[in-house]
C-alpha positions as CSV (number, residue, x, y, z in Angstrom):
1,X,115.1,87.0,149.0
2,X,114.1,85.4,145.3
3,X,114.3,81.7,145.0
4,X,116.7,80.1,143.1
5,X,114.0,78.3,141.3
6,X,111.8,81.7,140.8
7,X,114.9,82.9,139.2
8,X,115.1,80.2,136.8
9,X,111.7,80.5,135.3
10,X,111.8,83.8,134.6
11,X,115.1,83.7,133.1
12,X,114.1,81.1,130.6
13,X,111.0,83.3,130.2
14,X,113.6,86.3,129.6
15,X,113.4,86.5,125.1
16,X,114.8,89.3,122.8
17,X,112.5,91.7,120.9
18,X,112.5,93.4,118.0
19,X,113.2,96.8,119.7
20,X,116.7,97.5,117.6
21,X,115.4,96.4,114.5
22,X,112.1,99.2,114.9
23,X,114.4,102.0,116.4
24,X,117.1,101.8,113.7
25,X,114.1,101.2,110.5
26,X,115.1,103.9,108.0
27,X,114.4,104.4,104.1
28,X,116.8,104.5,101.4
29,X,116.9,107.4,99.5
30,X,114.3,107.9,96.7
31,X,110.9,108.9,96.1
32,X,109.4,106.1,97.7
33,X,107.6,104.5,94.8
34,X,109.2,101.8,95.0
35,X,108.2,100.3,98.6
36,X,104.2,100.9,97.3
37,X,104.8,98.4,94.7
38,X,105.5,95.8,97.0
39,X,102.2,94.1,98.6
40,X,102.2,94.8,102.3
41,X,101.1,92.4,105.0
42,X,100.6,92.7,108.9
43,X,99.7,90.0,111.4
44,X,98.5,91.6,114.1
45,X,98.9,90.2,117.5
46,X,96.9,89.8,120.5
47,X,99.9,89.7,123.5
48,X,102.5,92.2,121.4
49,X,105.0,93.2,124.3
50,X,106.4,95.9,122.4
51,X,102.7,97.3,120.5
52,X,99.2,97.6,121.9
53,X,96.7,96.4,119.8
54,X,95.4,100.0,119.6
55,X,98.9,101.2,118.1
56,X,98.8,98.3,116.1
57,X,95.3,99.2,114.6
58,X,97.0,102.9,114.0
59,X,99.8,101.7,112.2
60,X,97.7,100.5,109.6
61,X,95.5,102.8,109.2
62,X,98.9,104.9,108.3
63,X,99.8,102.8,105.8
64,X,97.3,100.1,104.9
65,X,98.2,96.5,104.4
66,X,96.4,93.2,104.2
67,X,95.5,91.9,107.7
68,X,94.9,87.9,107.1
69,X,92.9,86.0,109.5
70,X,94.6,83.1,111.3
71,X,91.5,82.4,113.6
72,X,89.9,78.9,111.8
């Protein structure tokens, strides 16, 4: 039997992800010129739920983009 108070946490620890927004990404029609013009940045994360750090990493290696470093 859960405990009411084990329920609790992990209902506030419950949070939407971005899984909508990456399954219905698309690109307008065109030859794509367009979206090279426009500098690209990705901040890659450590604890992604949704992308390893290894399929991070492949991503960009894809399509290349700045990676900044937040580590001071």
């Amino acid at each position: 039997m859960i405990r009411m108070q084990d329920l609790s946490v992990a209902l506030m620890l419950l949070s939407p992800g971005p899984v909508m927004a990456l399954q219905g990404a698309h690109r307008s029609e065109g030859n794509g010129d367009e979206v090279d013009c426009v500098p690209r940045v990705y901040i890659k994360t450590m604890n992604d739920r949704i992308l390893k750090p290894e399929q991070q990493d492949a991503k960009n290696k894809r399509r290349p983009c700045t990676i900044p470093s937040l580590c001071t």
